[in-house]
C-alpha distance (Angstrom), angle and dihedral (degrees) to the residues before:
residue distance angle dihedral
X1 . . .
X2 3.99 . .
X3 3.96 118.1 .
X4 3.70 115.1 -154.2
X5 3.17 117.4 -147.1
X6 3.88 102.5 -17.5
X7 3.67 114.5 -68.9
X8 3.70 98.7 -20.3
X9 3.87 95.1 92.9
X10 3.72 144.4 -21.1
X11 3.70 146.3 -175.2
X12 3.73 135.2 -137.8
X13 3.90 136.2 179.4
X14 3.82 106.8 -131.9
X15 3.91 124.8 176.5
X16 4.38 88.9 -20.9
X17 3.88 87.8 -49.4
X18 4.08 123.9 109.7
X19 3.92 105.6 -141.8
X20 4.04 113.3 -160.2
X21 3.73 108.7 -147.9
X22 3.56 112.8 -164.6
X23 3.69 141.5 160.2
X24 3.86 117.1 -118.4
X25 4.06 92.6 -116.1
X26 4.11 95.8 39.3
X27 3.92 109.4 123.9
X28 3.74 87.0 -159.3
X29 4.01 110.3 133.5
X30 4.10 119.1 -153.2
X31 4.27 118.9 -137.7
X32 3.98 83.3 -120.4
X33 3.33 145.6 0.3
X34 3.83 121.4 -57.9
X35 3.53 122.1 -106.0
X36 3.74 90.0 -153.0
X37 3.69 125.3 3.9
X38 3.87 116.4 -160.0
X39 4.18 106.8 -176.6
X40 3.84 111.5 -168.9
X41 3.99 118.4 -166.8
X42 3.85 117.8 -90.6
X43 3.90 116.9 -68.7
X44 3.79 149.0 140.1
X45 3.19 105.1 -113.0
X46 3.97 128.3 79.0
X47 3.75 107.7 -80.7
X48 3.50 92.1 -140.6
X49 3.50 149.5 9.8
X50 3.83 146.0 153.6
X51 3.55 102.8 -80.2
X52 3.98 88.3 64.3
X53 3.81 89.1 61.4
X54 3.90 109.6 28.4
X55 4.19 82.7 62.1
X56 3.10 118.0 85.6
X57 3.81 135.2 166.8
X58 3.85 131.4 -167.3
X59 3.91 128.8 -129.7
X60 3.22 142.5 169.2
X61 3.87 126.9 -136.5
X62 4.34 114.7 -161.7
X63 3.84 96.7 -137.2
X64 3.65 123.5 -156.4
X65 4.07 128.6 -172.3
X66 3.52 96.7 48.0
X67 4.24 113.3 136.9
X68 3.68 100.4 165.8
X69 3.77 145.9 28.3
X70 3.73 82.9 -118.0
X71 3.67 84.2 64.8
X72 3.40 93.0 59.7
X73 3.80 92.7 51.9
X74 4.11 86.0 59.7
X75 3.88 91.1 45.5
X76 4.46 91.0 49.7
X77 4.19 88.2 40.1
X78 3.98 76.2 54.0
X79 3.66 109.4 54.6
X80 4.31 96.2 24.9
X81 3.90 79.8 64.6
X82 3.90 90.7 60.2
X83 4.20 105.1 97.1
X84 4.04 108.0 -120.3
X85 4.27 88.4 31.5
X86 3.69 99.7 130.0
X87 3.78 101.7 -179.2
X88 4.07 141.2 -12.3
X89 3.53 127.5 -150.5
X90 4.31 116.8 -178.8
X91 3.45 128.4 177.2
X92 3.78 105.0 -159.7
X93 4.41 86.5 -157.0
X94 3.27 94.0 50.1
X95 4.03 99.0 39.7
X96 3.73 91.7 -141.7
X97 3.74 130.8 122.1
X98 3.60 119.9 -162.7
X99 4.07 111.4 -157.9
X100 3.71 131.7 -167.9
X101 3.72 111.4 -162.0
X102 3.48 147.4 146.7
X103 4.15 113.1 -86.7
X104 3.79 93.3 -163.4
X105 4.00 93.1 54.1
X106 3.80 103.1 34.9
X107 4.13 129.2 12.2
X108 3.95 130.8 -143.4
X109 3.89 84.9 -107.6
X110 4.00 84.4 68.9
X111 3.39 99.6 39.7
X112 4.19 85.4 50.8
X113 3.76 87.7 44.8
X114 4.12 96.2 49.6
X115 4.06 91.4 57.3
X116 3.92 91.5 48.0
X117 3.75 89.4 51.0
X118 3.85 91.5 57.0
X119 3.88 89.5 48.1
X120 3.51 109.5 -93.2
X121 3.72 138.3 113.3
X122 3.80 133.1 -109.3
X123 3.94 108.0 -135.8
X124 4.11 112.3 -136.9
X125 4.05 116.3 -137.1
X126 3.92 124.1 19.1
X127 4.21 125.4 -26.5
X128 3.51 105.5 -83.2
X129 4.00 92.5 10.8
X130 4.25 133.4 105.3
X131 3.87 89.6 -37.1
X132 3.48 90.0 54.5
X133 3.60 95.3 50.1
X134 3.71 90.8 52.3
X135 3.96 94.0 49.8
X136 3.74 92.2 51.2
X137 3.98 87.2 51.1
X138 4.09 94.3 44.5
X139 3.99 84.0 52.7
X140 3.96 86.7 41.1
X141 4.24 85.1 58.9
X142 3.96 91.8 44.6
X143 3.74 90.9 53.3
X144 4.06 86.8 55.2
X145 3.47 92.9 46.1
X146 2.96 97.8 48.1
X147 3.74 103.1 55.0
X148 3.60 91.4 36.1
X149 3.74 86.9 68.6
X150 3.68 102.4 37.0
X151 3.74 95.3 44.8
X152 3.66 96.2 85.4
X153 3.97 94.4 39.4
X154 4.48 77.9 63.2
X155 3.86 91.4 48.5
X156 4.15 93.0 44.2
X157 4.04 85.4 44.8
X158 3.32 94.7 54.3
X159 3.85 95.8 44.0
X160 3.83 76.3 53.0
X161 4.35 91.5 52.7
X162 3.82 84.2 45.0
X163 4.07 99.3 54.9
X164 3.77 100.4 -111.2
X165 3.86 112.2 130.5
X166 3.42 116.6 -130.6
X167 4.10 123.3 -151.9
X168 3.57 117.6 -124.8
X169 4.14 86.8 -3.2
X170 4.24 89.9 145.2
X171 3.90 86.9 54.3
X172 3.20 92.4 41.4
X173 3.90 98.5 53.4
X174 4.13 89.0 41.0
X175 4.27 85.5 62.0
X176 3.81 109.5 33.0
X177 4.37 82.6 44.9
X178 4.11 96.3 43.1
X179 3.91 84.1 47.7
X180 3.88 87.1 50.1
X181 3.54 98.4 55.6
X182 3.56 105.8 29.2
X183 3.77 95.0 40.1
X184 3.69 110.9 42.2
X185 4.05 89.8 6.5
X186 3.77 93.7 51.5
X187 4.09 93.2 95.7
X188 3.73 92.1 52.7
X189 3.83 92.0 42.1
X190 4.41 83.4 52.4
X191 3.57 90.6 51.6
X192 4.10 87.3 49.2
X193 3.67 90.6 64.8
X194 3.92 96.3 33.9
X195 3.95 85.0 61.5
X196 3.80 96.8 49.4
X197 3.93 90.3 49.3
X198 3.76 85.2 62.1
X199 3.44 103.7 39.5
X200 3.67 113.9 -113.3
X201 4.24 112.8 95.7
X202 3.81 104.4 -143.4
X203 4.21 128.7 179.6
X204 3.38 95.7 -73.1
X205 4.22 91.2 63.2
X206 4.07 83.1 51.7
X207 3.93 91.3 48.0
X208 4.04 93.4 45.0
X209 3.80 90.9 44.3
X210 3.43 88.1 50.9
X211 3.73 106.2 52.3
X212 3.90 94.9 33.2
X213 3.65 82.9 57.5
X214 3.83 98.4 46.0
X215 4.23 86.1 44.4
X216 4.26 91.2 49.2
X217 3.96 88.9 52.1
X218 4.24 86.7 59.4
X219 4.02 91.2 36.7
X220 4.55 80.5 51.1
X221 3.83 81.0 51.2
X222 3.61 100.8 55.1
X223 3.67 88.7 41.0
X224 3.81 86.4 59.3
X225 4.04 96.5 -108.4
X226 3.90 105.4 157.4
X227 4.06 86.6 -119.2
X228 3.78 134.4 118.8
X229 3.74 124.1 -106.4
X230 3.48 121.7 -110.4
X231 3.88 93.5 165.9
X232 3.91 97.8 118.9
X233 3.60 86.8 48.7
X234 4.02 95.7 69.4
X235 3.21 85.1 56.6
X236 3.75 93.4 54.8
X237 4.07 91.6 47.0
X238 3.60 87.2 57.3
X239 3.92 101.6 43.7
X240 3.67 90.0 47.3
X241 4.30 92.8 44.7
X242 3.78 91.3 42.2
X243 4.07 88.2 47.4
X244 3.74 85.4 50.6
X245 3.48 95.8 52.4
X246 4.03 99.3 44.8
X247 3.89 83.1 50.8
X248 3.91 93.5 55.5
X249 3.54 88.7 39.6
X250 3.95 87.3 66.0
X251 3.40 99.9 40.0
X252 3.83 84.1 51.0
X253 3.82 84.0 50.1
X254 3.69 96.9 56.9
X255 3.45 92.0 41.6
X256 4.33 89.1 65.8
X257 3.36 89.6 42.4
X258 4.19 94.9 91.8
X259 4.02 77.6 55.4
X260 3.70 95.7 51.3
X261 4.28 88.7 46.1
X262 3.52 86.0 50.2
X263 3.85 89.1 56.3
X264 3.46 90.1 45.4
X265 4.04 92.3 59.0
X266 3.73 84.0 72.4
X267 4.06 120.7 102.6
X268 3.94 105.6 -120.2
X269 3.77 87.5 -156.9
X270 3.95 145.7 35.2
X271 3.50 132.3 -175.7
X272 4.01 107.8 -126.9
X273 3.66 131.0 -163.6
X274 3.83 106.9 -123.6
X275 3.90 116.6 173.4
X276 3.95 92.1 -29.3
X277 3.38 95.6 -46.0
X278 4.10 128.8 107.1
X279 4.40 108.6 -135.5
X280 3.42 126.3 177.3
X281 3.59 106.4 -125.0
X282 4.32 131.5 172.2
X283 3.80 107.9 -96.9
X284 3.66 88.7 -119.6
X285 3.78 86.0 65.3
X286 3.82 93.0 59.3
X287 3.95 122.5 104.5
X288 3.61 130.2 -159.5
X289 3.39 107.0 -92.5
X290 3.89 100.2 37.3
X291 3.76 114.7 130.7
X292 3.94 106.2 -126.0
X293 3.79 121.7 -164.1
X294 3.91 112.9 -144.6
X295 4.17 125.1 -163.6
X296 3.93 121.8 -148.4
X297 3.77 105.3 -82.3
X298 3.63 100.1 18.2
X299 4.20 119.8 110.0
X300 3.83 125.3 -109.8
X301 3.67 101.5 -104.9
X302 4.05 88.4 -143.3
X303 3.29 147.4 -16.7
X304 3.94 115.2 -52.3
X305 3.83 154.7 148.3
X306 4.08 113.1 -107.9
X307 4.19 106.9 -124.4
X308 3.82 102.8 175.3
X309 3.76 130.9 20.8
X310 3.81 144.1 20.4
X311 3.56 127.7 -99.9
X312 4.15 140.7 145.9
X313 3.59 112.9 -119.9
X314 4.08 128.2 -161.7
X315 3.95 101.9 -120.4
X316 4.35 86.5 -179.9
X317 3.79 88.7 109.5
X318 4.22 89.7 60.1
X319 3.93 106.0 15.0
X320 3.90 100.1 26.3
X321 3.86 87.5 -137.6
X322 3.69 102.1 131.5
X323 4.07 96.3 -157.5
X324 3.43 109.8 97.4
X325 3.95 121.0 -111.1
X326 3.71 118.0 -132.2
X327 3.78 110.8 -130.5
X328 3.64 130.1 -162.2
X329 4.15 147.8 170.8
X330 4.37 101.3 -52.3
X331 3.88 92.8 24.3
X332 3.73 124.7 111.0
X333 3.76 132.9 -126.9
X334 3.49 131.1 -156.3
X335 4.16 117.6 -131.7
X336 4.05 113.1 -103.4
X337 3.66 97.9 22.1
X338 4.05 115.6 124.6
X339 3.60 118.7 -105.4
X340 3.24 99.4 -142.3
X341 4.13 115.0 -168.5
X342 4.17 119.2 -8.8
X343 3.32 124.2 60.0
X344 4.52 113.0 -122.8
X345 3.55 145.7 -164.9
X346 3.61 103.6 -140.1
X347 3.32 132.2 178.2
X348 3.74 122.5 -142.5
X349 4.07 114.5 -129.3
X350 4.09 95.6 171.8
X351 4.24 126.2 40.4
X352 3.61 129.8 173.4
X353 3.59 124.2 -6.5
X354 3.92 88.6 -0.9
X355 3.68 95.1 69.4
X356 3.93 132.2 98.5
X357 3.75 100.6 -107.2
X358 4.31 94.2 37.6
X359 3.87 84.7 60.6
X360 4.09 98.6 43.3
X361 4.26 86.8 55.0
X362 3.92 86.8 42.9
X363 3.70 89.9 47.2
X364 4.07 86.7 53.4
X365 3.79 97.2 41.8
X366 4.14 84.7 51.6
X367 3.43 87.9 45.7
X368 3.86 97.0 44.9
X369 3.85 90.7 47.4
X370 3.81 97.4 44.6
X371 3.78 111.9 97.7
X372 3.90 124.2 -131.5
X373 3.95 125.0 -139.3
X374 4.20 89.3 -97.9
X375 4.01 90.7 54.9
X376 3.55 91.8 48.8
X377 3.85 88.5 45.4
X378 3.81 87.2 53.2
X379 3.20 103.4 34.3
X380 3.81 82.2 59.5
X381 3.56 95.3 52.5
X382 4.30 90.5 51.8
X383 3.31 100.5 56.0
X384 3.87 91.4 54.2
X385 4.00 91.2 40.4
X386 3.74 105.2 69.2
X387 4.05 95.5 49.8
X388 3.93 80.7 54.9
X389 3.82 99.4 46.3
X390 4.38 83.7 48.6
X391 3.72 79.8 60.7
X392 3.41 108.2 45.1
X393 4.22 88.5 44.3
X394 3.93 82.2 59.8
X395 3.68 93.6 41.9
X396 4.12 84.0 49.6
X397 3.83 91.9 46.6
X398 3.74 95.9 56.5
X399 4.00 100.6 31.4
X400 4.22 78.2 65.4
X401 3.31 90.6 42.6
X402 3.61 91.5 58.1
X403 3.79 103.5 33.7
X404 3.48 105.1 32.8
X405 3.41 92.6 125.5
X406 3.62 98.6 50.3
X407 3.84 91.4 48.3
X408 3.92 95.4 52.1
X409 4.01 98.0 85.9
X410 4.09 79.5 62.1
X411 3.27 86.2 50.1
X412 3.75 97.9 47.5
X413 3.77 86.0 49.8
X414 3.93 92.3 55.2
X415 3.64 89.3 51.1
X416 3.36 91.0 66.7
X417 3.72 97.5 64.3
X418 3.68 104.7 19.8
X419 4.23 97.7 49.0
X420 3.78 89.4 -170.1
X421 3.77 93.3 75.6
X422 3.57 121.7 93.0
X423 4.22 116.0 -161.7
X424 3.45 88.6 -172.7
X425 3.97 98.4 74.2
X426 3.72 107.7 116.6
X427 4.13 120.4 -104.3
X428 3.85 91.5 -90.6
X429 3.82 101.4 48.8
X430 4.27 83.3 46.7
X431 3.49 84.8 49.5
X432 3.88 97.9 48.7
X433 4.21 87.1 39.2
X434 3.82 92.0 59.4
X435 3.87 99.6 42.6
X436 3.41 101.1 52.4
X437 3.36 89.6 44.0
X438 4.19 90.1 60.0
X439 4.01 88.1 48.3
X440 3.76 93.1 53.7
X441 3.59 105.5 36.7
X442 3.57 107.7 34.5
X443 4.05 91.0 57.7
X444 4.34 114.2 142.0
X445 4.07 86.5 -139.0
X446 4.10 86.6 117.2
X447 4.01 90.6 50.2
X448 3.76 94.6 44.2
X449 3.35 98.1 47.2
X450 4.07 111.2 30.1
X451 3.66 90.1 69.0
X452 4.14 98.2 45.9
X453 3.54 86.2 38.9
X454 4.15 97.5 52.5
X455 4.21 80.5 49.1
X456 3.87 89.4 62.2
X457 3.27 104.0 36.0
X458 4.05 92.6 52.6
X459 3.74 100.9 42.3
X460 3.82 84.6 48.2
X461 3.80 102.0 51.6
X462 3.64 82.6 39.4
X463 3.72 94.0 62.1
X464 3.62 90.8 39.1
X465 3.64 88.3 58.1
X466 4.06 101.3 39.1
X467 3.94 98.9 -94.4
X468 3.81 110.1 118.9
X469 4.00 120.1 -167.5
X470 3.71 112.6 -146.6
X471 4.11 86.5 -155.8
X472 3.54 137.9 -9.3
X473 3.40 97.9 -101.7
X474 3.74 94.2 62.0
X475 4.17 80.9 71.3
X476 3.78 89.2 61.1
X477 3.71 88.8 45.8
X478 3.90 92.2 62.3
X479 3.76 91.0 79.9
X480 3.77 86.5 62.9
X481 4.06 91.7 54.2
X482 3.57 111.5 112.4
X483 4.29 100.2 168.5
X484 3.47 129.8 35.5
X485 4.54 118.5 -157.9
X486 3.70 107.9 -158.1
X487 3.63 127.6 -166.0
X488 3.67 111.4 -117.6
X489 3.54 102.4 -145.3
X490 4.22 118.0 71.8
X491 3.76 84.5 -6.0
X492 3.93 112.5 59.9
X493 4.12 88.1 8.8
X494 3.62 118.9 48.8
X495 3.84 90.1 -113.5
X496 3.92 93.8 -125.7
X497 3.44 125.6 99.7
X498 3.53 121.5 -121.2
X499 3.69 145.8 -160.1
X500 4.15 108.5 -116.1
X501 3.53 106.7 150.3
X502 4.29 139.6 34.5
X503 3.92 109.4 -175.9
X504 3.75 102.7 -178.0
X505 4.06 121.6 -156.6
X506 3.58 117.4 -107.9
X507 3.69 102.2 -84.0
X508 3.82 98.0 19.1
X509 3.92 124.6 98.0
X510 3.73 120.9 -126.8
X511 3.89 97.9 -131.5
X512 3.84 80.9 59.9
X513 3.30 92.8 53.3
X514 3.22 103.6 51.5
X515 3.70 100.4 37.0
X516 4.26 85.0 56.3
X517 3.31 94.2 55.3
X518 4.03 100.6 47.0
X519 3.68 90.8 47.3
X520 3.80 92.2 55.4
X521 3.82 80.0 49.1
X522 2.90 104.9 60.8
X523 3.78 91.9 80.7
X524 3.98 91.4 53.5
X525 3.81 119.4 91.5
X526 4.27 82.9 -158.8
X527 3.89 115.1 133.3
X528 3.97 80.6 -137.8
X529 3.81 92.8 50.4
X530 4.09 91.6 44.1
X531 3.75 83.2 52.2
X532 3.93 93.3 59.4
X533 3.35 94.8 48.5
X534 3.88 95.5 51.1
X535 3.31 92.5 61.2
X536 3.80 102.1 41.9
X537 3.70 84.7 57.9
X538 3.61 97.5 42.2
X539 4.06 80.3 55.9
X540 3.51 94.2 55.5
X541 4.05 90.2 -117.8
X542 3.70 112.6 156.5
X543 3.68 116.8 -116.9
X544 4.03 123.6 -147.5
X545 4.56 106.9 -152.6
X546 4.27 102.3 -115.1
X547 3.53 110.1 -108.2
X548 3.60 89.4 -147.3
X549 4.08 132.7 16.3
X550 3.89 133.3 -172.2
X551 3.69 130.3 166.6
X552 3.81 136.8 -146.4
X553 3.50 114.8 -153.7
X554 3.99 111.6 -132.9
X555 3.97 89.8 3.8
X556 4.01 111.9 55.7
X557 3.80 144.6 -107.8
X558 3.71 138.3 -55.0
X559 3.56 132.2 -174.9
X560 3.95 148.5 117.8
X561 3.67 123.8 -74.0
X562 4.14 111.3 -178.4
X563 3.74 93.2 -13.7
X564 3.73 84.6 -51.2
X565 3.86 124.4 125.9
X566 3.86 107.8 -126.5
X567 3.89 120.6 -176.5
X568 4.26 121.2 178.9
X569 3.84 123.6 -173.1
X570 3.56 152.9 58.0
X571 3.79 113.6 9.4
X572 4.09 92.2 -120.3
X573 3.97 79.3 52.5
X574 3.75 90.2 64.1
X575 3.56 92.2 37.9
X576 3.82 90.4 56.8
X577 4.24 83.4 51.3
X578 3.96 92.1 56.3
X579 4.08 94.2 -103.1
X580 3.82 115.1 124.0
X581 4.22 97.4 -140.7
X582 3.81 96.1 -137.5
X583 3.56 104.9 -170.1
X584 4.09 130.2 136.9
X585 3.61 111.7 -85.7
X586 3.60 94.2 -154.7
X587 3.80 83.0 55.4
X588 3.13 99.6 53.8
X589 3.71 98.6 47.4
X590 3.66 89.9 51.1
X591 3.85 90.2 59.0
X592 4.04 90.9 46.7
X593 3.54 88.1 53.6
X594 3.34 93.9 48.6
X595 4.45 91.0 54.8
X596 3.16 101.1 -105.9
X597 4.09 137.1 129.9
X598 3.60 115.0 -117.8
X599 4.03 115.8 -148.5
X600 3.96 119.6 -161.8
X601 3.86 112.7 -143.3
X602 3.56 130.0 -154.4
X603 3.88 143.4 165.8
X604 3.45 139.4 -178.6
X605 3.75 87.9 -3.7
X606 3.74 97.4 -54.2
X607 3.68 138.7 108.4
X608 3.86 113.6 -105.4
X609 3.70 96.1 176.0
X610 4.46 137.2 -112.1
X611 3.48 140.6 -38.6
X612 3.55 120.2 -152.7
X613 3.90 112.4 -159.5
X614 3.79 122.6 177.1
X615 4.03 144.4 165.5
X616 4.03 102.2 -103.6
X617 3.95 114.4 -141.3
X618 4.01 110.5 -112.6
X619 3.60 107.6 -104.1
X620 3.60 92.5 -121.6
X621 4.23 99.0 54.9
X622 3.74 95.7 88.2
X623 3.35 93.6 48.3
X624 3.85 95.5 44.3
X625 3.59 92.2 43.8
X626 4.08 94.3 48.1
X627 4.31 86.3 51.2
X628 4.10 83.3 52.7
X629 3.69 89.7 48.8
X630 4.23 87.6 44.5
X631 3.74 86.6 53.6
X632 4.24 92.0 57.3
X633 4.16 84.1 -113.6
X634 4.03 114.0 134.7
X635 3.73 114.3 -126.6
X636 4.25 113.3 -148.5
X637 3.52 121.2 -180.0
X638 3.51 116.7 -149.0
X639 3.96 123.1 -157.6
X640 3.25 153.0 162.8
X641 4.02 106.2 -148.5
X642 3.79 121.9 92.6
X643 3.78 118.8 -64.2
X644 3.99 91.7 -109.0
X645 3.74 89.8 57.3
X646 3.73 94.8 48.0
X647 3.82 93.5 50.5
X648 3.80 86.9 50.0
């Protein structure tokens, strides 16, 4: 930074560029002429000074408009220009830009006003949000329009094809297509001219070429120019582009939809504790600190600390484990997972973009609007391809011009399988034919956006499905992986215990069993003792309410069922009870070895016989695993159970 002469001006090198700061009534003169010249109005104070450009802040503007990567170029060309932007990131799928920039130099307002000046829209709300929804029904209402106009310039060209003369057809075409394209197809013809005035042609310059070309040939034809018409054509160019774009639009649409279920994991509510009293307030509205009281089966509106009470809470949403967690006074909870049985006070230590869930979508959106080494290469390759395609269309247009006659025989010889083409056109109208034919066909949309598009799409199915990606180029970096470590438990297993064996006592009936031990249950908040119970009732087994219920941590339950004293657990449990657990070693070593939880039962101070509980494997592992194998990729699974129960 170099001040001349005090506060009337100053220079600074930002981002390889000298900017001259000068008041408007400075008399200062410069050794040459300034790169860029920012004037601010007269004042006091120093015009300008570090602090203005070493801050920066990051935003993120929801785009709309866009139909091409090269579109994207134009709207980056746009808002790098801007003095103070630092850096701009945009992901043509996602029609998003993400700007860092200096507040003190240039405001959102002219970042918002620099991509409506090249043509494009500024989306209200959130990426992906309201605005969205009302682009993707604007384009929905072109797409009718469209067709509604264009329809009967298809029905009148192929009574045309078919040899019946139509009255006033030429008019005709000239109406229904200028409607077309300067109707429905005036937003892409906008963002035409928006491009050029920043200096990078994208589709929409090829499309508008196109159809103002195919609508002059039928304006030459009224005027009584001996040329073909290609009027109802421009109307077909922009049916087909605008049905092009309202299908990327949904597929875009879809694609944000894992973002938008994300959202919706979120409570919209929590019930607060203000001056004694519980209100219902908007989750925006709570502050770290408040005390928030959470029912059984209601979410965690954020992030929090538990401070009275005892509860299990379904962590699936954050850890994917599908066994409960119990949670109690000290223990943390993470916002929009299910509280599952106790009622707490908690009291919420992280709100808004702070929390758990805020930072998983924010990882995805960064990750979704990140670009990976291919998009950059194609990107690259876009911006230079549309200048080249308006070259070779004008190449095309005269190379007909000038050997019309020596293409015809081709032409004749197309005629005879395609009946729709006509050799006898004159030069011009061949001319006109084949150039507007190179500016609509050979368009980079599928290069520009199948790679942006496969970015989306992933990271958002991934969310959907529990797979974050830190960046986007970790999703290029999956063709590199070569071994895969799964967690056992909720991955591999199905990550809820089950009922798989009932060895009854000599003497004692397995229905009895069974039905015994998921009554006492029933007072047990245990993944094991929820897993008894399940399948008594899935049996049909009648279950009696304990009278009384206590737990042992690490050793079992105990309790009264019917007046009866129950006890379930370990066998030195029910040794410690006065009940000699007299099952069949052999059988019970052949369930160990087989993973799975063995639960001593007894009543009344008798053996009933064992339990055998275990984590089932997902009917789909094998198979997924044997297609990893198929692929050359190493499957490890990583867990923290006993080595027997992993090799079972």
């Amino acid at each position: 930074m170099k001040v001349v002469r005090g506060r009337e001006a100053a220079t600074s090198d930002y981002k390889g560029t000298r900017y001259y700061f000068c008041n408007p009534n400075c008399k200062v003169r410069f050794d040459k002429e300034p790169e860029r010249f920012l004037a601010s109005e007269p004042s006091s104070e120093p015009v300008a000074d570090e602090g203005r450009l070493s801050h920066t802040e990051t935003t993120v503007l929801s785009i709309g408009g866009m139909s091409c990567a090269a579109c994207a170029v134009s709207i980056e060309k746009a808002l790098n220009r801007l003095p103070g932007v630092k850096d701009t990131t945009l992901n043509f799928a996602a029609e998003r830009a993400v700007v860092e920039y200096a507040p003190g130099v240039s405001s959102r307002a002219d970042l918002e006003r620099a991509v409506r000046e090249v043509g494009y829209d500024v989306l209200s709300g959130e990426p992906g949000g309201e605005g969205q929804e009302d682009e993707d029904r604007a384009a929905r209402a072109r797409l009718v329009w469209v067709w509604v106009l264009v329809g009967p310039v298809m029905a009148l060209m192929g009574l045309h094809m078919a040899g019946v003369h139509v009255r006033y057809m030429e008019w005709i075409e000239v109406g229904l297509g200028a409607a077309a394209v300067f109707g429905p197809g005036f937003r892409t013809l906008r963002m035409a001219l928006g491009s050029l005035r920043s200096g990078a042609a994208s589709m929409d310059v090829l499309i508008t070429l196109g159809t103002l070309a195919a609508l002059g040939s039928g304006v030459a034809v009224l005027a009584g120019v001996p040329v073909a018409s290609f009027a109802g054509i421009a109307g077909m160019i922009m049916a087909f582009h605008l049905t092009g774009r309202y299908i990327e639009a949904r597929a875009r649409g879809k694609a944000s939809d894992a973002i938008r279920r994300l959202i919706a994991l979120g409570a919209k509510t929590a019930r607060v504790e203000r001056g004694g009293v519980e209100v219902e307030l908007p989750v925006s509205r709570v502050g770290v600190g408040d005390v928030m009281v959470v029912r059984p089966g209601e979410k965690f509106p954020t992030d929090g600390r538990v401070i009275a009470g005892q509860t299990t809470v379904d962590e699936s949403m954050a850890t994917g484990e599908p066994v409960p967690v119990r949670r109690g006074p000290g223990d943390e909870v993470i916002g929009a997972t299910v509280n599952q049985q106790g009622l707490v006070r908690v009291e919420a230590t992280r709100i808004g973009r702070d929390t758990f869930l805020a930072q998983v979508i924010a990882l995805v959106e960064r990750a979704q609007g990140t670009k990976v080494p291919i998009q950059q290469f194609a990107d690259a390759i876009t911006a230079k391809f549309v200048p080249v395609v308006l070259a070779v269309a004008v190449l095309t247009f005269f190379g007909w011009l000038a050997f019309a006659d020596r293409l015809r025989p081709v032409l004749e010889w197309s005629a005879g399988l395609l009946p729709w083409v006509n050799p006898a056109l004159p030069a011009l109208s061949l001319a006109f034919y084949a150039g507007i034919a190179v500016l609509v066909i050979a368009c980079p949309c599928a290069l520009g956006l199948a790679t942006p598009t496969a970015l989306i799409v992933g990271s958002g199915l991934g969310a959907e499905r529990g797979i974050l990606f830190r960046s986007g180029e970790a999703v290029q970096t999956l063709k590199d992986v070569r071994a895969v470590v799964f967690d056992k438990t909720g991955t591999i297993t199905r990550g809820r215990p089950e009922v798989t064996d009932i060895l009854p006592a000599p003497g004692a009936d397995g229905e009895v069993l069974l039905a015994t031990a998921a009554s006492l249950g029933q007072g047990s908040e245990h993944p094991l003792a929820a897993a008894v119970v399940e399948s008594a009732r899935a049996a049909g087994l009648t279950l009696d309410r304990p009278d009384e219920f206590e737990a042992v941590p690490g050793q079992g339950a105990r309790g009264r069922v019917k007046g009866g004293r129950v006890v379930i657990g370990q066998a030195e449990f029910l040794a410690g009870e006065g009940v000699r657990p007299a099952a069949s070693a052999e059988a019970v070593a052949r369930l160990r070895e087989q993973a799975r939880t063995v639960l001593y039962v007894a009543a009344g101070g008798r053996f009933l016989g064992v339990l055998a509980v275990a984590d089932a494997v997902k009917e789909d592992s094998a198979r997924a695993i044997a297609e990893l194998k198929e692929l050359g990729i190493v499957p490890v699974m990583l867990t923290g159970d006993s080595a027997e129960t992993a090799a079972a």
